[in-house]
C-alpha positions in Angstrom: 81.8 244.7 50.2 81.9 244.6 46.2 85.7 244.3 46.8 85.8 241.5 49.4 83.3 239.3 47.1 85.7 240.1 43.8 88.7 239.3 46.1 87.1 236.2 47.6 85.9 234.9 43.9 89.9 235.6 42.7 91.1 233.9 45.2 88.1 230.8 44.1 89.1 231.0 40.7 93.0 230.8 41.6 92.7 227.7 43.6 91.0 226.0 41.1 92.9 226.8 38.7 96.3 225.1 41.1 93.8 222.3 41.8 93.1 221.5 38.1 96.8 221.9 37.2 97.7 220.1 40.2 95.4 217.3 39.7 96.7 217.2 35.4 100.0 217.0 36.8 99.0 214.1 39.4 96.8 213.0 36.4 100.1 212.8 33.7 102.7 211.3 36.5 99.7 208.4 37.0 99.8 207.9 33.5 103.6 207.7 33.1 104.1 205.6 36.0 101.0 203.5 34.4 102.7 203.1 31.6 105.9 201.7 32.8 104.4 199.2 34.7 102.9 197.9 31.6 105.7 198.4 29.5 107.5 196.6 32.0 105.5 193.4 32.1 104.6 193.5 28.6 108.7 192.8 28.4 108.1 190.2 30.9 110.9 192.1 33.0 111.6 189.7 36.4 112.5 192.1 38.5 109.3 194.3 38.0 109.7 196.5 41.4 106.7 199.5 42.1 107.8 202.0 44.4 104.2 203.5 45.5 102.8 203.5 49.0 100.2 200.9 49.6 98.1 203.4 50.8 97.9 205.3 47.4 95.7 204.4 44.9 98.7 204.5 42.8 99.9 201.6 45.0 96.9 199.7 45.3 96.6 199.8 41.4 100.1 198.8 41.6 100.4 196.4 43.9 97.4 194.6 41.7 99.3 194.7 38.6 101.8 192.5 40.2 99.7 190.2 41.4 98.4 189.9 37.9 102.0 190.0 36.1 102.8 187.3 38.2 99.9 185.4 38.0 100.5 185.3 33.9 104.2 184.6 34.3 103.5 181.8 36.5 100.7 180.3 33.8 103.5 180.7 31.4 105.9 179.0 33.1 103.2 176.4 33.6 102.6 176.1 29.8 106.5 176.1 29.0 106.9 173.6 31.1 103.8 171.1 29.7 104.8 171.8 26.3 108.3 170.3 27.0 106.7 167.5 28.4 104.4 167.1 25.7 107.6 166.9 23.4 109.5 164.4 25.7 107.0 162.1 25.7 106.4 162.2 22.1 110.4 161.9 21.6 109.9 158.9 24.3 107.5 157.5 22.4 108.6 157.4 19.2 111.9 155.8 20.7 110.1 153.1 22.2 107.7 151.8 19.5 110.7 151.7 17.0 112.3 148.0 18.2 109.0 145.8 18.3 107.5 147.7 15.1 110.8 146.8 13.7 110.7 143.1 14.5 107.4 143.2 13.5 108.3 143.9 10.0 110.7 141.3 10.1 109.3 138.8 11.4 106.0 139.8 8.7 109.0 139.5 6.2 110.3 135.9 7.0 106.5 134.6 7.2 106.4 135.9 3.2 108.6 133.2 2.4 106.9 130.2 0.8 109.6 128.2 1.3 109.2 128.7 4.9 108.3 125.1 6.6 105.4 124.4 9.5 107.4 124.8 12.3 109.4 128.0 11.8 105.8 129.8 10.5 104.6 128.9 14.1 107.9 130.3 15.8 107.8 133.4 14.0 104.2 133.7 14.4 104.3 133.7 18.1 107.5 135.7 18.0 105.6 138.7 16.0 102.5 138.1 19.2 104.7 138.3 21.7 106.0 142.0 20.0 102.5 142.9 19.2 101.7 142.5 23.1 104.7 144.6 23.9 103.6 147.5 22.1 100.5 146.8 23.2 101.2 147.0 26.6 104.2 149.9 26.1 101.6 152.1 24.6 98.8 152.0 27.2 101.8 152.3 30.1 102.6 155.8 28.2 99.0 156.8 27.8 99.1 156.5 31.3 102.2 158.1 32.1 101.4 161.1 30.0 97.9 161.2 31.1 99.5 161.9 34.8 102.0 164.1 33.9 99.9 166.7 31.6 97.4 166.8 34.2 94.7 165.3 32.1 94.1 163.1 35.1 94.0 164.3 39.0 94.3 162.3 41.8 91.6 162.3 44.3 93.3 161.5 47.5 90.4 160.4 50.2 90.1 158.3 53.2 90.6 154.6 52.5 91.3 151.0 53.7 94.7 150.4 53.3 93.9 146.5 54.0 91.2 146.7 50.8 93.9 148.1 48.6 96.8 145.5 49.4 94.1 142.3 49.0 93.4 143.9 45.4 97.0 144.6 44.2 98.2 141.3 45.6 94.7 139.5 43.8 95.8 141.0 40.7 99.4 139.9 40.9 98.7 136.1 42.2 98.6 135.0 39.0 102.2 136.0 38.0 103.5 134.9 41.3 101.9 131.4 41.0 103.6 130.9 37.7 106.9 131.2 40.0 105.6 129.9 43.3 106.4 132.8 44.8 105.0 132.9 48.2 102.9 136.3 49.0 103.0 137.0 52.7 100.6 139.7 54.2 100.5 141.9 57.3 98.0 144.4 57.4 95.4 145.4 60.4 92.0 145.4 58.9 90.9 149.1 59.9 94.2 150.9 58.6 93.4 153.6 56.7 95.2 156.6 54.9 94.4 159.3 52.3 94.8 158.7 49.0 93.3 157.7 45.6 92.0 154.0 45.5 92.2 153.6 41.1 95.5 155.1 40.7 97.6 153.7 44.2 96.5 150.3 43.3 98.3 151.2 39.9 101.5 152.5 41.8 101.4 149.5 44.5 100.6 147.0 41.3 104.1 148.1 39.7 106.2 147.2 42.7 104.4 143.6 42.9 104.8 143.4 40.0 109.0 144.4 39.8 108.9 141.7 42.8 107.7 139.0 41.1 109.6 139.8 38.0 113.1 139.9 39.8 112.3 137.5 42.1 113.3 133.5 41.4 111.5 130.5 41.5 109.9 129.3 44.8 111.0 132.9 46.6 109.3 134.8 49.2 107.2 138.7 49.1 106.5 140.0 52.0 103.9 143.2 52.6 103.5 144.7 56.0 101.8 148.0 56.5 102.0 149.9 59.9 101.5 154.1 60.8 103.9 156.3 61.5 103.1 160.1 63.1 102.4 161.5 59.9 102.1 158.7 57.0 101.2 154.9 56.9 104.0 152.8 55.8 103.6 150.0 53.5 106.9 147.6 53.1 107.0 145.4 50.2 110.1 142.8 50.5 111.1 140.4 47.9 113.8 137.7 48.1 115.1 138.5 44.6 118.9 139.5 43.3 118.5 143.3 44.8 120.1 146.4 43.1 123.3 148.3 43.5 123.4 151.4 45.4 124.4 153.3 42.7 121.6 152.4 40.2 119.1 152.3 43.6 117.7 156.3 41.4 118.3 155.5 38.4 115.4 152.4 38.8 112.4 155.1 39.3 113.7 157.4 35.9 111.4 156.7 33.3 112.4 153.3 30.4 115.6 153.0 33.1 116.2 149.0 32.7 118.8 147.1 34.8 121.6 146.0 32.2 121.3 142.7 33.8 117.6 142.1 33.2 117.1 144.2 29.6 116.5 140.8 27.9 113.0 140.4 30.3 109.7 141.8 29.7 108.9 145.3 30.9 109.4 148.8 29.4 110.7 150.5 32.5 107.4 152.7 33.4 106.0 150.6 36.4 108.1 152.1 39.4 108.2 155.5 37.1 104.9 155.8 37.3 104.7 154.1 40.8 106.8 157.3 42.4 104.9 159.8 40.2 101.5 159.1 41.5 102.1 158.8 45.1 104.0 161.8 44.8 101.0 163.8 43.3 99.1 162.4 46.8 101.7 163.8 48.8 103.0 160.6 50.1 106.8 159.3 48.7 108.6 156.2 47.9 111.7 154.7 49.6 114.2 151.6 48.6 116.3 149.2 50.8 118.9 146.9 48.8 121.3 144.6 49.4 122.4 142.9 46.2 121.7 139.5 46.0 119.3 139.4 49.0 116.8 141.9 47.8 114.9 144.5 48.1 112.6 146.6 50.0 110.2 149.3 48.6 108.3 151.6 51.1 105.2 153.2 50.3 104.6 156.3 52.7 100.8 157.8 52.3 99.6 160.5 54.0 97.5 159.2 57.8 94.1 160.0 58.5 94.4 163.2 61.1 
């Protein structure tokens, strides 16, 4: 009996011992295999691959290192991509501001001059305005702009009237198109509704009246007509102006893209820049029709109510 308990207990005392070598060698492989993975995405390796079961814990912990590997690579990307950005629009900027800060200076210059007789101090004067307005104006488009684009500012696409929006952004422009006697036709049935965000789509449909007018000529014609489709609401905004080429018909929405034809008018080259930007970020898009010299058709596509 003495002999079957001493057996028994070797036998104990053996198989612990292969389990606890057993389980240091599971125990050392776990920690190698551990420490790959992190070597691995500490050198931010993009083809990271784990070859564990999903049923292992080895797996599991695995499979949530990856998640988490690319979870910070995608933040990184994220950040990379910001700060170039950030750096564009700060290169933009500094491009932009040069030419009226320049003229400023001159025109401050010539005004210095006390030989300088009523008239000319007057032109000069409202020549150095009219470039203080433009970096005026040129400055808050790019706060703007950047404010999109960095994410400082989210849309907030909800239900809304797309009649309401349209009697704003045309209010806002009638002023402008007055000044021309541009005629402002609307067509719009008063409970057509879509999703987006009422502050900054009145911004994006703003822009386009406001390229209209611009490149429209005296005594011409807008037209606005908004109908559904199966998946979006379509707003159409037709001017009678000169129209664009078909080759330049991308280039207008690239950001301080000016027509050679019109650089000598006001504008920056932000308004249909921004215009495409924003009802992009509400998941809508922006189309153009042109003919040149019989105008030119924008369409507005926002998401319908489902």
């Amino acid at each position: 009996m003495e002999k079957l308990i001493l057996a028994f207990s070797l036998i104990c005392l053996l198989l612990s011992v292969l389990f606890v070598v057993s389980a240091r060698k599971r125990l050392v492989e776990y920690t190698r295999q551990m420490g790959e993975c992190l070597d691995a995405m500490l050198a931010g390796s993009p083809d990271l691959v784990f070859q564990e079961e999903k049923d292992t814990l080895m797996g599991k912990l695995q499979s949530k290192l990856h998640r988490l590997y690319e979870i910070l690579n995608r933040k990184s990307q994220e950040n990379k991509i910001q700060r170039q950005q950030l750096e564009t629009i700060v290169a933009d900027i500094s491009h932009q501001v040069k030419t009226p800060i320049a003229n400023i200076r001159m025109y401050h210059s010539l005004l210095q001059k006390k030989n300088l007789d009523e008239e000319k101090r007057e032109q000069f004067l409202d020549a150095a305005q009219r470039q203080t307005d433009k970096l005026e104006f040129l400055m808050k488009s790019m706060i703007k702009m950047s404010r999109l684009e960095t994410g400082i500012v989210e849309v907030q696409p909800k239900e809304n009237s797309i009649r309401a929006l349209l009697e704003q952004a045309v209010c806002d422009i009638a002023l402008k198109a007055e000044k021309k006697q541009i005629e402002i036709e609307m067509h719009c049935e008063e409970d057509l509704k879509a999703v987006f965000d009422k502050k900054w789509t009145l911004e994006a449909v703003f822009n386009i009246l406001d390229n209209a007018v611009k490149y429209t000529g005296q005594g011409g014609r807008i037209r606005i007509e908004a109908q559904i489709t199966d998946f979006y609401v379509r707003v159409g905004i037709r001017d009678s102006g000169k129209g664009i080429e078909e080759s330049r018909q991308t280039d207008i929405f690239k950001r301080f893209y000016r027509e050679p034809e019109v650089a000598d008018q006001d504008g920056v080259g932000i308004g249909l820049y921004l215009a495409r930007g924003i009802i992009m970020k509400e998941r809508g898009f922006i189309e153009v029709r042109s003919i040149t010299g019989k105008g030119s058709t924008f369409y507005v596509n926002l998401p319908a109510v489902q």
